[in-house]
N, C-alpha and C positions, 0 to 999 in steps of 0.2 A: 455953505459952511455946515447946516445940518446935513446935510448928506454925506460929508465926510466925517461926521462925527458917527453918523450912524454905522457909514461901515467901517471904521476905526476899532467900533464895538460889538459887530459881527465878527472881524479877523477877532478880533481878542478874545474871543469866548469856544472858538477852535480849540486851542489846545483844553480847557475844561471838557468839552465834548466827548474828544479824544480819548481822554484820560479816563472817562466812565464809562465810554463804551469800549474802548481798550484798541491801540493803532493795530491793523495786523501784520503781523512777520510772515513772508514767506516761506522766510530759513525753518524757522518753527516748525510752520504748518506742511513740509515736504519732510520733516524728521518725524513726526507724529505718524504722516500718513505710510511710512515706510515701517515706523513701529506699528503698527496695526498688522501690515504685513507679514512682520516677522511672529507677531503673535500667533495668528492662522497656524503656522509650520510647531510651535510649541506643541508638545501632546505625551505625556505618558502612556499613554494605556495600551500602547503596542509592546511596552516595556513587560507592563503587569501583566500582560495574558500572557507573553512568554514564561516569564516565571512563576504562574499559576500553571503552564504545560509541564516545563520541566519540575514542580513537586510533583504532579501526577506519574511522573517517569519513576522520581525519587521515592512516590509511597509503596508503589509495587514493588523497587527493591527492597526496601527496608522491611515489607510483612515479610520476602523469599529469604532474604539473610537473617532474618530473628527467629522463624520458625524451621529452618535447616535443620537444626539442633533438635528440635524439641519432636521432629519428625522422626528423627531417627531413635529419641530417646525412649518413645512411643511404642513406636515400632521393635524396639528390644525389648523394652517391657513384655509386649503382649507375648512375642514369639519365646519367653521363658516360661509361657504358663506350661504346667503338666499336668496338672489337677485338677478339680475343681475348688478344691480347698483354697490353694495360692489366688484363683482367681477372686475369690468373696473377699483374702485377706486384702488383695491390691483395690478393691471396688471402695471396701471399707476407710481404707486406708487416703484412697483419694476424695472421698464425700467429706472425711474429716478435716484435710487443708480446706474446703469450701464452706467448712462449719454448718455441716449437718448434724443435726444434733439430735442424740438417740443410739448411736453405735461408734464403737470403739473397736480399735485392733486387739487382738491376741497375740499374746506369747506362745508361738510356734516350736520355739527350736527348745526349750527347754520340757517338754514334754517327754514323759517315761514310758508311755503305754500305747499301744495303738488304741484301746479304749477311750485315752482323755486326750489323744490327738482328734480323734474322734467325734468326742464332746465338745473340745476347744473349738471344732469349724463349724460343728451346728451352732455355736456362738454366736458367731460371726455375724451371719442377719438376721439377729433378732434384736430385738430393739431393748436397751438398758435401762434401766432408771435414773439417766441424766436427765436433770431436769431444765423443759425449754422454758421455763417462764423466764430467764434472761434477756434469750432471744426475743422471744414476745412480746417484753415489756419495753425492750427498744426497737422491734419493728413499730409497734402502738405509737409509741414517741416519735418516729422517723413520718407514721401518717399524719400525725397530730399535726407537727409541725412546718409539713406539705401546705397541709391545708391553711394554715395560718400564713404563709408567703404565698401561694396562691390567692388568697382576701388581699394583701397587702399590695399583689402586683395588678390586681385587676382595681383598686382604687388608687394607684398611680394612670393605669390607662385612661379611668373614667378623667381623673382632673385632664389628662390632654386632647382626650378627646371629647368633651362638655366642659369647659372654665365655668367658673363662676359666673355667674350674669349672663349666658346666653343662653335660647333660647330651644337651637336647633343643636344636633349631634354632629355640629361640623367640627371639625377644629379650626380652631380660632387661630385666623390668619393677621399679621400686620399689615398687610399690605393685598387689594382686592384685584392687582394684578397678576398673580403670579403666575399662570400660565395652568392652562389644563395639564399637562406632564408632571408638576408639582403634584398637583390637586388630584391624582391619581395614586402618587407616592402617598400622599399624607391617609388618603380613603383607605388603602391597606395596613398602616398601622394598629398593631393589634391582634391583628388576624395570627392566633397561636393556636388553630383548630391540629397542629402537630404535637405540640406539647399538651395540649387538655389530652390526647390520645395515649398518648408517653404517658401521661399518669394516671390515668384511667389502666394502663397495663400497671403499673406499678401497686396500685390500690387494691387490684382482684388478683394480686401472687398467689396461687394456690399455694405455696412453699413461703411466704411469709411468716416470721415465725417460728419457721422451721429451719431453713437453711440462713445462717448468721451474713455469709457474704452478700446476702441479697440488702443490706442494711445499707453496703457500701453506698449500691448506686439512689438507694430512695434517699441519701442525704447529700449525696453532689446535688441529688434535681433540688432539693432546699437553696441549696449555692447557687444553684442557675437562676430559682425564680427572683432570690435576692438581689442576683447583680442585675439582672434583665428589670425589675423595679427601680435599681441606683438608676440605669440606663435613660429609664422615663422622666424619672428625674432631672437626671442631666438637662435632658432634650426641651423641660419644658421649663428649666433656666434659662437656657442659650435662648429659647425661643421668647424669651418676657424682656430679657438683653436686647434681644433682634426690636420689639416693638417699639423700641427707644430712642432707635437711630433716627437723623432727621428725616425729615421729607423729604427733602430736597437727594437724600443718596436714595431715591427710589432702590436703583438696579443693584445697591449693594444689599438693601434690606432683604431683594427678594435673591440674591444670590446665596447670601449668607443663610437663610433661612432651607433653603436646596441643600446646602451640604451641611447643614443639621438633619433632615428629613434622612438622607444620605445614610450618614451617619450612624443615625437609630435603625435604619431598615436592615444596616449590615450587622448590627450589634443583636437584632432581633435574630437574625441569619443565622450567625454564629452561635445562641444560646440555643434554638431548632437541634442544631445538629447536636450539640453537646448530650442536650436532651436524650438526642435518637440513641445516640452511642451510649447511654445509659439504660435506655429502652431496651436496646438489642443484647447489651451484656447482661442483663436481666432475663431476657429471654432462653440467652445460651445458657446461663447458670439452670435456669427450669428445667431445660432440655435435658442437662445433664441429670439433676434429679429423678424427672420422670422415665428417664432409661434405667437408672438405678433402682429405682423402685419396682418396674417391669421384671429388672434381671431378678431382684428379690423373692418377688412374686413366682414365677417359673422355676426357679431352685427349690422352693420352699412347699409349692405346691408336687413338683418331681420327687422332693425324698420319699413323699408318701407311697409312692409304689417303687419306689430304689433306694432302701435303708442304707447303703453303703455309696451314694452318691460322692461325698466329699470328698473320700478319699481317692475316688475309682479316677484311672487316665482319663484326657478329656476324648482323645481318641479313639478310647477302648467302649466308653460309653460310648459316643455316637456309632460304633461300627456294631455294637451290638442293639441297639434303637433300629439301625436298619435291619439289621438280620429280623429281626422281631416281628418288620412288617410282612418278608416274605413269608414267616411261618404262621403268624397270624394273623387270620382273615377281617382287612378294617376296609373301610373305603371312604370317599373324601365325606360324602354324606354321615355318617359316623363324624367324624369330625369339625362339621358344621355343624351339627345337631350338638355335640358336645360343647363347642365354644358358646354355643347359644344360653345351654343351661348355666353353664359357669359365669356368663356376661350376667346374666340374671343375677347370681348369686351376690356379685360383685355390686351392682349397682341396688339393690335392697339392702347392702350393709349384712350380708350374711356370713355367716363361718364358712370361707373358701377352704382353709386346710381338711375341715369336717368333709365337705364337699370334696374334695383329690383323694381323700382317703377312703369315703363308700362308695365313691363312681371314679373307677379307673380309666384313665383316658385313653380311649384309641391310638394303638402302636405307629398310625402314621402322623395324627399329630402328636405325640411327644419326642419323634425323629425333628419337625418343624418348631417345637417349642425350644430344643436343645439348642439348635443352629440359631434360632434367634435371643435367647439366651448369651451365646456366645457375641451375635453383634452388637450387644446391647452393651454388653463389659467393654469390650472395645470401644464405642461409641463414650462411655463415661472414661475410658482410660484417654483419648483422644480429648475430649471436650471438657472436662471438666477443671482440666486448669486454664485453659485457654482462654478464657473469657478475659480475664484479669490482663490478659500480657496484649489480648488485641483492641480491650479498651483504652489500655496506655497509651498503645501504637495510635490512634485512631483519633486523641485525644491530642497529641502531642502533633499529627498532621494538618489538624483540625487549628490547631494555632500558632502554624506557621501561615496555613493557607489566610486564616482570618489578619495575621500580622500585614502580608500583603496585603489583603484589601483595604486596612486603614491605612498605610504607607501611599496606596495609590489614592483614597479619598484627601489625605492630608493633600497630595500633590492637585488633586483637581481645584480643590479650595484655592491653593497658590494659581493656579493656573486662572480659575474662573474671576478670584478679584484681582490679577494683575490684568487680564485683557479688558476687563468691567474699565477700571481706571485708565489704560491707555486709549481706550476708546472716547470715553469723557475727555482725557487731554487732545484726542486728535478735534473734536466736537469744538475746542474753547481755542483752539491757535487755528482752528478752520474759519471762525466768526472774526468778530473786531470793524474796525472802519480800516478799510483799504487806502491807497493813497487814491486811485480815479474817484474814490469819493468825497474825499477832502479839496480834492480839485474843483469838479461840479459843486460843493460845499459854496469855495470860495468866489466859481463863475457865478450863481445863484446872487450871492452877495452883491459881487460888484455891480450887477443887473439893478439889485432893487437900490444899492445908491445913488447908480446913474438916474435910476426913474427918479427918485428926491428928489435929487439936484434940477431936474429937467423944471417937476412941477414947483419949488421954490421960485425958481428964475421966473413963470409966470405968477 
């Protein structure tokens, strides 16, 4: 009788068993494991490199068709010059859309006299009593305030890369799993040895100060270093978020945590280039500058041996600049020696005009000064608006390309925790008590009642 009571209370305590180690399904566990499967085949990213190829197709067309126009419009400009006059007017005239500050156009066409036509062009590059302290006082402002979001971004860095309470310069991980591949992502967080460069150019503008458009780009980089701060911030939200999660979602915590790393690395990406494109537009605005000031230079040191330079053809000068050299005797030596003195001059801060004026320069270099002269204006009629129209362009490709790449990080996110999860579900309808084991269960059973019953009866 005890032996049947006994396994009376074996069978009865099966289904309790059961129920906490959970019976298992095979229907379940063959729809799990076919989901797994179909996750494998899941994948964007053949998507997003396609359409990271075709914007590359799309930004080549879009610089060919905006600058069409402006090539030809270029191009008609220069081939209008006749003089040298018109050339200073148009030099002048295009450093003032760039807000150079110091010279101004002249009224040309209302002129009586060939004497105050005359006067009007020798105007032209010399420098007025506009005064730059405007400029100045907001380029001053535009470093000031550099450097104040530079302190602010680099103590956003420090909190994510040293938290409070530790010891080492790791950053502070939730989870001591996460895989060397993380842990490589998170080591280069930081690393903006491109942008300290970018403002390091930005800081030593010779033209600071001087040229107003250069204000533009030193206050986007204030924009950048700002949102690239919000950026850290963000990251090191989501990441205090991430340390919250249970235990028990190990693979979500360290998933989750990867396409934050993700995240910031592309956000860090993105503000890189924004930077360069500010860098470089700063660069070409100088450019333009320092051609304009060459052409200056050259014109200005030439009228002292050609009082009627202004007005004279540009064709008629140069064909008389060469006659000049067959009739008189220069050689290149002559004009290495002479650029030598004048570099001199130039770099002690001495009177150049004084200088063009008691030492005449060699008839072969002032045929090469003339010509270079000429590609100088050119080179400012060319580049000097351009900067503005190719920072847009470059700017505007710059965040479509960045739009995809968080389009595809969102989709990796979706991707990485729907496979995380059906993995875990294929794991839990894979486990359970089987029926062979509930069988054995209850063979086991009857075994030890019979053995009762045997040894009661003796």
């Amino acid at each position: 009788m005890r032996g049947a009571w006994a396994y009376l209370m074996v069978i009865s305590s099966i289904p309790g068993i059961a129920d906490a180690q959970r019976l298992y399904r095979k229907e379940m566990d063959a729809a799990a494991q076919q989901a797994v499967k179909a996750m494998e085949k899941v994948g964007s990213k053949d998507l997003f490199d396609r359409m990271l190829a075709n914007l590359s197709i799309q930004s080549k067309q879009d610089f060919d068709t905006a600058f069409a126009g402006v090539r030809r419009q270029t191009r008609d400009r220069i081939q209008t010059w006749d003089n040298w006059c018109a050339v200073h007017q148009d030099m002048v005239r295009t450093m003032k859309r760039i807000g150079y500050v110091g010279f101004e156009p002249v009224d040309l066409l209302s002129v009586k006299s060939e004497s105050e036509l005359k006067a009007r062009c020798a105007q032209l590059l010399e420098r007025t009593a506009t005064s730059e302290a405007p400029a100045q006082t907001n380029w001053a402002k535009a470093l000031d305030e550099i450097k104040a979001a530079k302190t602010a971004l680099n103590e956003r860095i420090n909190e994510v890369k040293n938290p409070p309470g530790t010891q080492n310069a790791a950053v502070s991980k939730p989870d001591e799993s996460i895989g060397p591949g993380l842990e490589t992502l998170i080591a280069h967080l930081g690393d903006l040895s491109e942008v300290e460069t970018a403002l390091q150019e930005i800081r030593d503008s010779p033209f600071g100060g001087r040229v107003e458009k250069l204000t533009e780009p030193a206050g986007v980089a204030v924009s950048i270093l700002k949102q690239l701060s919000a950026a850290y911030q963000e990251y090191k939200t989501r990441r205090d978020e991430i340390a919250k999660v249970r235990a028990q979602l190990r693979e979500f915590r360290v998933a989750m945590l990867k396409v934050a790393v993700l995240k910031l690395t592309a956000q860090e990406e993105h503000f890189k280039r924004l930077m360069a494109i500010e860098a470089r537009r700063m660069r070409e605005l100088e450019a333009a500058a320092s051609a304009f000031e060459e052409y200056r230079d050259i014109i200005r040191c030439e009228r002292q041996q050609s009082l009627d330079l202004d007005l004279a053809r540009i064709d008629d000068s140069l064909l008389e600049a060469g006659t000049r050299v067959g009739n008189v005797g220069s050689t290149v030596a002559d004009a290495y020696r002479y650029s030598s003195d004048l570099q001199e001059v130039l770099s002690t801060g001495g009177d150049t005009q004084r200088f063009c004026r008691e030492h005449p320069a060699p008839s072969r270099l002032r045929v090469q000064r003339l010509a270079r002269a000429l590609f100088q204006a050119a080179s400012v009629q060319a580049r000097a608006g351009t900067p503005q129209y190719l920072a847009e362009l470059r700017r505007a490709q710059e965040e479509q390309r960045y739009s995809i790449i968080q389009s595809s990080l969102e989709a990796r996110a979706y991707e990485t925790l729907t496979n995380t999860g059906v993995r875990r579900l294929a794991m839990l309808y894979a486990g359970g008590i089987k029926p062979e084991q509930i069988a054995q269960l209850v063979f086991q059973a009857g075994q030890l009642a019979g053995v009762s019953v045997i040894a009661f009866q003796q």
